[in-house]
C-alpha positions in Angstrom: -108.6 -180.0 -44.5 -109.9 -183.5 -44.9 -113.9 -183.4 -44.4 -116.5 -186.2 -44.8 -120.3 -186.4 -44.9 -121.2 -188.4 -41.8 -124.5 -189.7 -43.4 -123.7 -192.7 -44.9 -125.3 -194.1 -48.3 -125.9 -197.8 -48.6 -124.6 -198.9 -52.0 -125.0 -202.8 -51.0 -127.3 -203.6 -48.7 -128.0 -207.3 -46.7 -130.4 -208.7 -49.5 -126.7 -209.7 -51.2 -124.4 -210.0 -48.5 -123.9 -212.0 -45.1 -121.4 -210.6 -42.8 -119.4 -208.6 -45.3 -116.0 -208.6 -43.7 -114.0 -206.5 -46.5 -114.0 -204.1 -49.0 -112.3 -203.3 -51.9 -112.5 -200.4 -54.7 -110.7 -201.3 -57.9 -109.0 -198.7 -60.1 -112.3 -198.1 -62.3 -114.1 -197.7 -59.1 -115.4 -201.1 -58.7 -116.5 -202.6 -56.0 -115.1 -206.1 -54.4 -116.9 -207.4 -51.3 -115.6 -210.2 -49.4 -118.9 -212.0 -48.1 -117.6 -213.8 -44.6 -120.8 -215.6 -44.0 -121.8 -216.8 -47.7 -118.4 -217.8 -48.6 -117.9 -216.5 -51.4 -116.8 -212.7 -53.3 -119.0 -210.2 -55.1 -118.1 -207.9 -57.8 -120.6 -204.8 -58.1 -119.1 -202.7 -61.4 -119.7 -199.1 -61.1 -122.9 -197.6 -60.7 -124.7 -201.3 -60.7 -126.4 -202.4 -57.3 -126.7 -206.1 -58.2 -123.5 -208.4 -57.9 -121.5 -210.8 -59.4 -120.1 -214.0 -57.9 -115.9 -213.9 -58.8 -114.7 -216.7 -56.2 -116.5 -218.9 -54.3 -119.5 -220.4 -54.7 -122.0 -219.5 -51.5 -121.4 -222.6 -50.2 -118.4 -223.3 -47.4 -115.8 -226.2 -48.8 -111.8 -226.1 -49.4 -112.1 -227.4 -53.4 -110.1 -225.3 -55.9 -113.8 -223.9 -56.2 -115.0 -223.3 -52.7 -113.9 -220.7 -50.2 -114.7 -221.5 -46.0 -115.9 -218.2 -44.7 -112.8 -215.4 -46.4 -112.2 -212.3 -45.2 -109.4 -210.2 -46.6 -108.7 -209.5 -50.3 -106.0 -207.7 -52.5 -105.9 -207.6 -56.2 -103.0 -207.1 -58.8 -102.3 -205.1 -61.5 -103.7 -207.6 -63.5 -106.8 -207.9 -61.9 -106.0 -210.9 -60.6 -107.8 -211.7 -57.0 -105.9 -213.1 -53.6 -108.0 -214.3 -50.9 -107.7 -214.9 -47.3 -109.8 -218.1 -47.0 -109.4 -218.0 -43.5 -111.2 -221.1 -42.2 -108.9 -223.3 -45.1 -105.8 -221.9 -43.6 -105.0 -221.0 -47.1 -104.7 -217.9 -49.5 -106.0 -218.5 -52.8 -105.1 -217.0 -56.2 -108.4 -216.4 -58.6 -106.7 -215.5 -61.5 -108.7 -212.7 -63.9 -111.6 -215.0 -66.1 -111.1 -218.0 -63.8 -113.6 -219.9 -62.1 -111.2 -221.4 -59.3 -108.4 -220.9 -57.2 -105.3 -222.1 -56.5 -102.8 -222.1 -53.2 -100.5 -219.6 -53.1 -100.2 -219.8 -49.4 -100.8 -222.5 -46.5 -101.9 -226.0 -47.4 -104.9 -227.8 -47.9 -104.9 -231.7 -46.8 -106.9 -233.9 -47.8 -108.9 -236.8 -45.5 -110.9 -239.8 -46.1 -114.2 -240.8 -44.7 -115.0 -244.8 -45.2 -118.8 -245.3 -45.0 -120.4 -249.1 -44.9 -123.9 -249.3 -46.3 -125.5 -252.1 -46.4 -122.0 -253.9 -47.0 -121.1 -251.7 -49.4 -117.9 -249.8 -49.1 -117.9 -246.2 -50.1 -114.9 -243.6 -49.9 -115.7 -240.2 -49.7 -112.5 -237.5 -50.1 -112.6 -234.2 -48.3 -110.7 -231.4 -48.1 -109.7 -229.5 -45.2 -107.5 -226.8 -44.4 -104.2 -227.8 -42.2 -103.1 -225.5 -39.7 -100.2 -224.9 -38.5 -96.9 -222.4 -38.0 -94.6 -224.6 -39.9 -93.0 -222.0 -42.8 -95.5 -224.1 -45.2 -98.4 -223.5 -43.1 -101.1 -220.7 -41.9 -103.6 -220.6 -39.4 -106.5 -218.5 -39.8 -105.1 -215.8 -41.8 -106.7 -212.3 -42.7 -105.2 -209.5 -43.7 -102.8 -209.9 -46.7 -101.5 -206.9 -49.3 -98.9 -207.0 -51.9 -95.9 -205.1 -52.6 -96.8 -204.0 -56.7 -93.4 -203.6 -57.5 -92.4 -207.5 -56.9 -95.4 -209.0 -56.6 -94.3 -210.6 -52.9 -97.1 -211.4 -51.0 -97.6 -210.6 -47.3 -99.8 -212.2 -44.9 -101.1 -211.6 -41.1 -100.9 -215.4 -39.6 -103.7 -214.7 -36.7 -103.7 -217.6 -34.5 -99.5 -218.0 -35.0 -99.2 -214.0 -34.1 -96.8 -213.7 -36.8 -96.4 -211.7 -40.6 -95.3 -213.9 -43.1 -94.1 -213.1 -47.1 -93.7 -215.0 -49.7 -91.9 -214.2 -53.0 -94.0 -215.0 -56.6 -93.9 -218.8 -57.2 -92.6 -219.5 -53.3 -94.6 -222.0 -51.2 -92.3 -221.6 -48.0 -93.1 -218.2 -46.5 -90.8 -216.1 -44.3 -90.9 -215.0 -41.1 -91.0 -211.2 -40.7 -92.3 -209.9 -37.4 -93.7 -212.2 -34.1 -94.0 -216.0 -34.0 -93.3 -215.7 -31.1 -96.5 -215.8 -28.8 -99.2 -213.3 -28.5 -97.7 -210.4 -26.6 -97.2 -206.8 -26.3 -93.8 -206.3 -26.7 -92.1 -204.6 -30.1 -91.1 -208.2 -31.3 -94.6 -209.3 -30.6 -97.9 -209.3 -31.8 -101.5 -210.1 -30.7 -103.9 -211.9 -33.0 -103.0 -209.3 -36.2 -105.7 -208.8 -38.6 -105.8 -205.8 -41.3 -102.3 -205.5 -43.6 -101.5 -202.6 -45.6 -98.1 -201.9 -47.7 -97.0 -198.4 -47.3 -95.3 -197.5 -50.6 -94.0 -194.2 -49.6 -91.9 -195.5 -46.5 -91.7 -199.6 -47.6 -93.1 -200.7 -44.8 -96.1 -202.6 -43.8 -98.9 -201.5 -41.5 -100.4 -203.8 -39.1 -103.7 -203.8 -37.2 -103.0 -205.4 -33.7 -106.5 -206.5 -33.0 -106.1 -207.5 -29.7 -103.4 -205.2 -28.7 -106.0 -202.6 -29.8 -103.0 -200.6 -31.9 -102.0 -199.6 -35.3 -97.7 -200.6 -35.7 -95.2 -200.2 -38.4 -92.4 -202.6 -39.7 -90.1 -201.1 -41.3 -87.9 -204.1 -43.9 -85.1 -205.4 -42.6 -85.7 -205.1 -39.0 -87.2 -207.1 -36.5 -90.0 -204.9 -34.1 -92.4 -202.4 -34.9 -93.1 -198.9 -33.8 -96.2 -197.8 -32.8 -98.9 -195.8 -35.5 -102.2 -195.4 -33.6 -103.8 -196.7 -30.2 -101.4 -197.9 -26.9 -98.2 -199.5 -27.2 -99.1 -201.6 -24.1 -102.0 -203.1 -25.0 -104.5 -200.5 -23.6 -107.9 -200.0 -25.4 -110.5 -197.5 -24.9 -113.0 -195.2 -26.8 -111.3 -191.6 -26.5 -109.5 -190.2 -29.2 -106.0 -191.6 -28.6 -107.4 -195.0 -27.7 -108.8 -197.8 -29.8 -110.9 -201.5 -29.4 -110.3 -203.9 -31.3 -109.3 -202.2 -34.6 -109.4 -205.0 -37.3 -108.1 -203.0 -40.9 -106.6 -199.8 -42.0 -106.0 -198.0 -44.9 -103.9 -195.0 -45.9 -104.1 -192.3 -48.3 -101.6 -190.6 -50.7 -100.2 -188.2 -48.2 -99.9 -191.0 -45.4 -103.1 -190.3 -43.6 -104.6 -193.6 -41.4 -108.0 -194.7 -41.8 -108.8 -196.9 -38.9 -111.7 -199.1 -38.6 -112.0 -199.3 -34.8 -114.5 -202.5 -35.0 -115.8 -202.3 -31.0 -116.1 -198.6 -30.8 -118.4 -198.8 -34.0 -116.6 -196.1 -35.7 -114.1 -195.1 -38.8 -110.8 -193.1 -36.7 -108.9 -190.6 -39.4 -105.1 -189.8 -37.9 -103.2 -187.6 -39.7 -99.7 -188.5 -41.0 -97.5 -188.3 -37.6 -100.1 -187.9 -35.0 -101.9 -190.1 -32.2 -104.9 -188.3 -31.6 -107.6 -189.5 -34.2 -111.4 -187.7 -35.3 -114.3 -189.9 -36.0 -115.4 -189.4 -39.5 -118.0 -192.4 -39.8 -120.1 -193.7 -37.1 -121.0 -192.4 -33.7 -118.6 -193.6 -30.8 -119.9 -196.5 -28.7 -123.0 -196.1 -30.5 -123.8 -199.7 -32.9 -127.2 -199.0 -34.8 -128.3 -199.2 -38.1 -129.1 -195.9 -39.6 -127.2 -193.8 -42.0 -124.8 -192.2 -39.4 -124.1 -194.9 -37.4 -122.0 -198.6 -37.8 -121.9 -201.9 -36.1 -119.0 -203.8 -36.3 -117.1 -202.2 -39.3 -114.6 -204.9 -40.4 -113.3 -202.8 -43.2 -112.3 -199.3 -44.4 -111.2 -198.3 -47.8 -110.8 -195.4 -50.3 -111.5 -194.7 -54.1 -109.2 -192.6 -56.0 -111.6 -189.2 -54.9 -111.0 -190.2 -50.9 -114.5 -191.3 -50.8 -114.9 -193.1 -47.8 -116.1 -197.1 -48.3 -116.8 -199.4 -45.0 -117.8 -202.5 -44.8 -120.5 -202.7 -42.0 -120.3 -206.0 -41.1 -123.3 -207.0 -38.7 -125.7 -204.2 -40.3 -124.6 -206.6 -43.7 -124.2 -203.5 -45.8 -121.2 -201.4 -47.2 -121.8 -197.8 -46.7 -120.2 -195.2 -48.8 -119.2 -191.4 -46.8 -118.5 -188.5 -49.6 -115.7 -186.3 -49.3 -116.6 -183.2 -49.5 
């Protein structure tokens, strides 16, 4: 049997972070935190409490330098960091040593702004992000994940309902699931978010936010079967139900972990089954003490199943031992 203790400990806490929206334990046990509201990514080794700026700069902007508000992030075998810069329409590859990023995915334009002063002529170039659901373009992505094997890239297009990949060195994506209007059909999705490659079944796992459900697509064809919550669109707080679930994670043997954002709690499903058991956070119940959530945006694992979630409007990542 699975067990975790349901008093949380705070290894970051809101004097460093701003809306944490993900994350992410590296092999060494690591910590990555994707900081929505400072713009920029933290890197806490083991064991330190203080953290280190890897991408982004804390201030929003679409240069090679700047991220606009991320919130997703998957790294390589090479340690090597791709970002969900949502508000740029745009993922971004920070390369291991690097202090910039460059566009793997979506495009960033570019627009003038001609100011007069005082009869002098100045031109001032910003960057923007430009959205869009051409095969060249995002808009507002989040989740993304990576198949290790080939390196192809997958990304959760939110406002063009749609899962896009993209082969190493591609620009174009392709179209794997929706695009075709927010829905609740099995060729539909609605506003996905979290994105997680299942290696034992090749597949991709998808959290519907707004469909408040957990789906599977399976390669090669073209709808999804249902994992967690209600296939028509249903949400709720029992243990079959869900609100708003924005990520998901699994373990070795295929286990969920759901972070069911609006019911303020972490959902654990085992492999085959509907029926989940809350093993962070108190149902319904947002608050900031060590057994309770608000708005968990993220939930990941280290390599000991120690629970990590990012507890997004307590600004704090909170850490639940196995035991």
């Amino acid at each position: 049997m699975l067990r975790w203790n349901k008093t949380g400990i705070t290894i970051v806490d809101g004097n460093q972070l701003n809306t944490p929206f993900d994350v992410v334990v590296d092999y060494a046990n690591n910590l990555y935190v994707v900081n929505y509201g400072n713009s920029r990514v933290q890197k806490f080794l083991f064991g330190n409490f203080t953290g280190q700026i890897v991408a982004g700069n804390g201030t929003p902007g679409a240069s090679a330098y700047e991220l606009n508000h991320p919130s997703k992030l998957v790294i390589d075998s090479n340690e090597n960091l791709y970002i969900s810069d949502t508000v740029n329409h745009r993922i971004q590859l920070w390369k291991k040593g690097t202090n910039r990023g460059e566009t793997v995915a979506g495009i960033t334009g570019t627009f003038n702004i001609i100011l007069v002063l005082l009869g002098t002529k100045n031109v001032f170039k910003y960057f923007i992000g430009s959205p869009g659901n051409a095969v060249y373009q995002l808009s507002s992505p989040y989740g993304i994940t990576l198949n290790p094997t080939t390196n192809t890239l997958y990304v959760s297009d939110y406002n063009n309902h749609r899962i896009m990949s993209y082969a190493p060195g591609t620009v174009n994506g392709t179209l794997l699931l929706g695009g075709n209007g927010p829905g609740f059909s099995n060729t539909q999705l609605h506003y996905p978010v979290g994105l997680h490659y299942d290696s034992l079944t090749n597949s991709l796992i998808i959290a519907n936010i707004l469909a408040h459900n957990i789906v599977r697509y399976t390669f090669g064809s073209n709808n999804w079967t249902l994992v967690a919550g209600n296939s028509s669109g249903y949400s709720g707080s029992s243990s079959n139900l869900l609100l708003e679930p924005p990520d998901i994670t699994l373990d070795p043997m295929g286990n969920l972990y759901v972070a069911d954002r609006n019911n303020h709690r972490i959902q654990f499903f085992y492999n085959g089954q509907f029926n989940g058991t809350t093993i962070a956070g108190v149902t319904a119940v947002f608050a900031a003490n060590a057994t309770t959530l608000y708005w968990p945006w993220s939930v990941k694992l280290d390599s000991q199943l120690n629970l990590y979630v990012a507890d997004t409007y307590n600004n704090r990542i909170q850490k639940f031992l196995r035991y």
